[in-house]
C-alpha positions in Angstrom: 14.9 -24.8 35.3 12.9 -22.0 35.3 10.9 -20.1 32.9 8.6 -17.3 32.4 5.5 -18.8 33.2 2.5 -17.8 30.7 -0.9 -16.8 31.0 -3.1 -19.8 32.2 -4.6 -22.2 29.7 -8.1 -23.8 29.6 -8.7 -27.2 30.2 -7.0 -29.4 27.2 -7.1 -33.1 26.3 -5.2 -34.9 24.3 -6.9 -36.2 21.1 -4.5 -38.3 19.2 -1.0 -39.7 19.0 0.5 -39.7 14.9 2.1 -42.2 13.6 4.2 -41.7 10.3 3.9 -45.1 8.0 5.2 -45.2 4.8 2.9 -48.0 3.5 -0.4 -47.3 5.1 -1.9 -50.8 4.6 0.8 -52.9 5.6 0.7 -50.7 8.8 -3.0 -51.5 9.0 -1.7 -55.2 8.9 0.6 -54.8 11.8 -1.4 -53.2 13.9 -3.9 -56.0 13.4 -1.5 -59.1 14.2 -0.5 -57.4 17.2 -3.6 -57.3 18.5 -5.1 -54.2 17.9 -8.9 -53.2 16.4 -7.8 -50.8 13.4 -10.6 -48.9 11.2 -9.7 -46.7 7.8 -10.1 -43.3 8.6 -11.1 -42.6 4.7 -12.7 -44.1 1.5 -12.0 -46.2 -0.6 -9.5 -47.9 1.8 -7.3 -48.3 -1.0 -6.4 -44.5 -1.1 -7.0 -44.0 2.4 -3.9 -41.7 3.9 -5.2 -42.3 8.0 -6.2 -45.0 10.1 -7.6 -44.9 13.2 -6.7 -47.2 16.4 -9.9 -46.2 18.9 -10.5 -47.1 22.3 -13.5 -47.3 24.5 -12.7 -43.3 25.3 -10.1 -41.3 25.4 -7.4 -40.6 22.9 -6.5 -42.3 19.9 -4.2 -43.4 18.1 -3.9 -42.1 14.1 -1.7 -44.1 11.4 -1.0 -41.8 8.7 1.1 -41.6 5.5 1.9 -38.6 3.1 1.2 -38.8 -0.9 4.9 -38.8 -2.4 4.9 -35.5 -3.5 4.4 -34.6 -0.3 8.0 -33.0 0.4 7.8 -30.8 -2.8 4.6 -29.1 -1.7 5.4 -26.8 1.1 4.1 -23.6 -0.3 0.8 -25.1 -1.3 0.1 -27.2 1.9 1.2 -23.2 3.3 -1.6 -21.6 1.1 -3.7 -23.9 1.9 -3.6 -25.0 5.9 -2.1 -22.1 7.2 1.5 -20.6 7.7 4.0 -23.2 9.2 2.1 -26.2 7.6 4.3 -26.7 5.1 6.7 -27.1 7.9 5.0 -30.0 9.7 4.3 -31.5 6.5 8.2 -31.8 4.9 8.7 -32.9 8.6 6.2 -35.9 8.1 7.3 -36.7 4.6 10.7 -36.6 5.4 11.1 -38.6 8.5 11.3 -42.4 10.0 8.5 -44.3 10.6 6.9 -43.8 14.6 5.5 -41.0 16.1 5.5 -37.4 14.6 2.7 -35.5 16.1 -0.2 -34.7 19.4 -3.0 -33.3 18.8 -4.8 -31.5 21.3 -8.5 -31.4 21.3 -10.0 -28.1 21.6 -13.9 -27.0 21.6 -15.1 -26.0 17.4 -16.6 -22.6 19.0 -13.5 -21.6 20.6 -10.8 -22.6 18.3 -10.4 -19.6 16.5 -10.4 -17.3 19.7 -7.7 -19.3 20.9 -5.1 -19.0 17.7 -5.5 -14.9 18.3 -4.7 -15.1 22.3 -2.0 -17.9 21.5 -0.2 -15.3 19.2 -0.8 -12.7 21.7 1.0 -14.9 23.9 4.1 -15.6 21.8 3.0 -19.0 20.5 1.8 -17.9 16.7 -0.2 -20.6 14.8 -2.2 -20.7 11.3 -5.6 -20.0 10.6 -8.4 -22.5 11.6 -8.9 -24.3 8.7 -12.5 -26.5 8.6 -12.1 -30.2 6.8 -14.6 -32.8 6.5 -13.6 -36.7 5.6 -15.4 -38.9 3.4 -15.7 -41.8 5.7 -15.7 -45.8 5.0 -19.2 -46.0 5.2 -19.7 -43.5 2.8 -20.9 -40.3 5.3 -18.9 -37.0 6.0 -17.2 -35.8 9.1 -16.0 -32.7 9.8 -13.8 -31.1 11.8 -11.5 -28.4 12.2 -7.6 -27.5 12.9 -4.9 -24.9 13.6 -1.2 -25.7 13.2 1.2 -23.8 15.1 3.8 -22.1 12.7 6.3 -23.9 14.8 6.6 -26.8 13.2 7.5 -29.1 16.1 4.6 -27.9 18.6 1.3 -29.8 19.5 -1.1 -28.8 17.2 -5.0 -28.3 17.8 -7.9 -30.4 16.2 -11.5 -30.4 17.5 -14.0 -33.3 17.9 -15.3 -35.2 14.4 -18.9 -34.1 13.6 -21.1 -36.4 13.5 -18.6 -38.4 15.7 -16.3 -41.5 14.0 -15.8 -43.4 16.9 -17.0 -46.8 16.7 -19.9 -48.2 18.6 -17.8 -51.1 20.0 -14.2 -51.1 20.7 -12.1 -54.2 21.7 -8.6 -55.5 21.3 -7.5 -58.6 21.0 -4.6 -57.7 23.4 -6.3 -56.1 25.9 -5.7 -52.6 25.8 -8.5 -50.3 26.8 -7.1 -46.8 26.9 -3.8 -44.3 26.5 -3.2 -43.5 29.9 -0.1 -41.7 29.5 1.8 -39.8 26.6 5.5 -39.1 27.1 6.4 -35.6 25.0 9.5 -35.1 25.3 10.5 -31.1 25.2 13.0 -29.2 24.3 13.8 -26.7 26.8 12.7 -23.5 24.5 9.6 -25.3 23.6 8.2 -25.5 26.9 6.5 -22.3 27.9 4.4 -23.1 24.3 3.9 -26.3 24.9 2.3 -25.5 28.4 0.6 -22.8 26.9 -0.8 -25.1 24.0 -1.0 -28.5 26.8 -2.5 -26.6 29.4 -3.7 -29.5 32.4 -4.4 -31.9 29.5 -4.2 -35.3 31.8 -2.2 -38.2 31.2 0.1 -36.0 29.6 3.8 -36.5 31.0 6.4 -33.4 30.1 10.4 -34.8 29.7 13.5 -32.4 28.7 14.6 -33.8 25.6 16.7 -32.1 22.8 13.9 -32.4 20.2 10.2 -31.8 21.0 8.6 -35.4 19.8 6.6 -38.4 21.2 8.9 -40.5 23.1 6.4 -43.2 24.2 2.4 -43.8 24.5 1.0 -46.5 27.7 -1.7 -48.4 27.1 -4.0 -49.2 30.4 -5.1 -53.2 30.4 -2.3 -54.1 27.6 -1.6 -58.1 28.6 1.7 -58.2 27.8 4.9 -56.8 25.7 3.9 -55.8 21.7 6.4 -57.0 19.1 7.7 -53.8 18.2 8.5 -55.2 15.0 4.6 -55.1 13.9 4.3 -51.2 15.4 6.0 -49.1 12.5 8.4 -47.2 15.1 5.7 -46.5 17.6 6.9 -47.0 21.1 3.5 -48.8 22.6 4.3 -50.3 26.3 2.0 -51.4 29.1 0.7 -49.0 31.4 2.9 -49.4 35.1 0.8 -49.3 38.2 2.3 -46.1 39.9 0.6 -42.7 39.8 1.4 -40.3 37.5 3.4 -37.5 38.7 2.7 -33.9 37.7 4.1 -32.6 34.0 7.4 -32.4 34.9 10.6 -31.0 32.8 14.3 -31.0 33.5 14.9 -34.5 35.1 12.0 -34.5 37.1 11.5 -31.1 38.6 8.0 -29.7 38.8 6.6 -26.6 36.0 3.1 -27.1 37.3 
């Protein structure tokens, strides 16, 4: 497959895999018996909307579920995040439980730089819109975020300020770290999503017919989860071979 082949992309990480729940504490539950460390994003817990699976570094894992009014509130999530939220937003509401979303962490100073030379490029996305979170212990975090208007693309989030992430992280189950995300592409996504994805690492590019999260591996997992406690997310040990470069189109190399 080949495709025009964009302007080159800083350095990008990934930040964290989504996970659509539709009943965020019983998600919180089964994330728990399978052996997983899992903190509320937001207080009071009982109104929390996000929940964080951490790990000693890298990226995370987010549990989120939408209000129920959710899927009647496209214009205003528009007016208020940015053209082509409401998009990503109906899409969230609207869908099965497992993965709908990657975020892609991004610097705070250069975030809004990078939305004007992303539209230049082809790949339009909403404003940068600043947020902070009341957290569990009572404290603010903020952070900030850009959406790309299409509504299936990576989206861009920087660090938390002052930073969430616990002091101590350790599962039950063993697992210590992502160490790969599978996104599956759809062939006219791809020059954005390399645009968007840059070198991020541990980031594995597969033609696919819809532009989703197929699959997340988890370095030092001991054994098979019960998928039946996951929600939808696909969550499998990490293999031992190397990763190859982001490929696309049954294997062939875009790098």
């Amino acid at each position: 497959m080949t495709e025009p082949s964009p302007r080159p992309s800083l350095s990008r990480r990934c930040s964290h895999v989504l996970v659509r729940v539709h009943d965020l504490p019983r998600a919180v539950d089964g994330f728990r018996a399978a052996g997983f460390q899992v903190a509320y994003a937001t207080a009071p817990e009982r109104k929390a909307l996000h929940a964080h699976v951490w790990f000693p570094e890298g990226p995370v894992i987010e549990l989120v579920t939408t209000p129920p009014v959710a899927r009647w509130m496209r214009l205003a999530v528009d007016l208020r995040f940015g053209r082509g939220a409401g998009e990503r937003m109906l899409r969230w509401a609207g869908q099965e439980e497992g993965f709908c979303d990657l975020a892609l962490l991004v610097e705070d100073v250069e975030l809004a730089d990078l939305t004007r030379e992303l539209a230049a490029d082809g790949v339009p996305c909403g404003r940068a819109v600043r947020w902070r979170r009341r957290r569990p212990d009572g404290n603010e975090t903020h952070f900030a975020f850009s959406y790309p208007r299409s509504g299936r693309l990576p989206f861009l989030v920087t660090a938390y300020d002052p930073p969430q992430h616990p002091a101590d992280v350790r599962h039950p189950n063993g697992a210590r770290a992502i160490s790969r995300i599978v996104l599956g592409v759809r062939p006219a996504d791809l020059p954005a999503v390399r645009r968007l994805a840059g070198d991020a690492p541990g980031l594995r590019l597969e033609e696919a017919p819809v532009t989703a999260v197929r699959d997340v591996h988890l370095a030092g997992l001991a054994e098979p989860l019960d998928r039946a406690l996951l929600h939808g997310a696909v969550l499998v040990p990490a293999d031992t071979t190397p990763m190859p470069p982001i490929t696309h189109d049954k294997g062939s190399s875009t790098s």
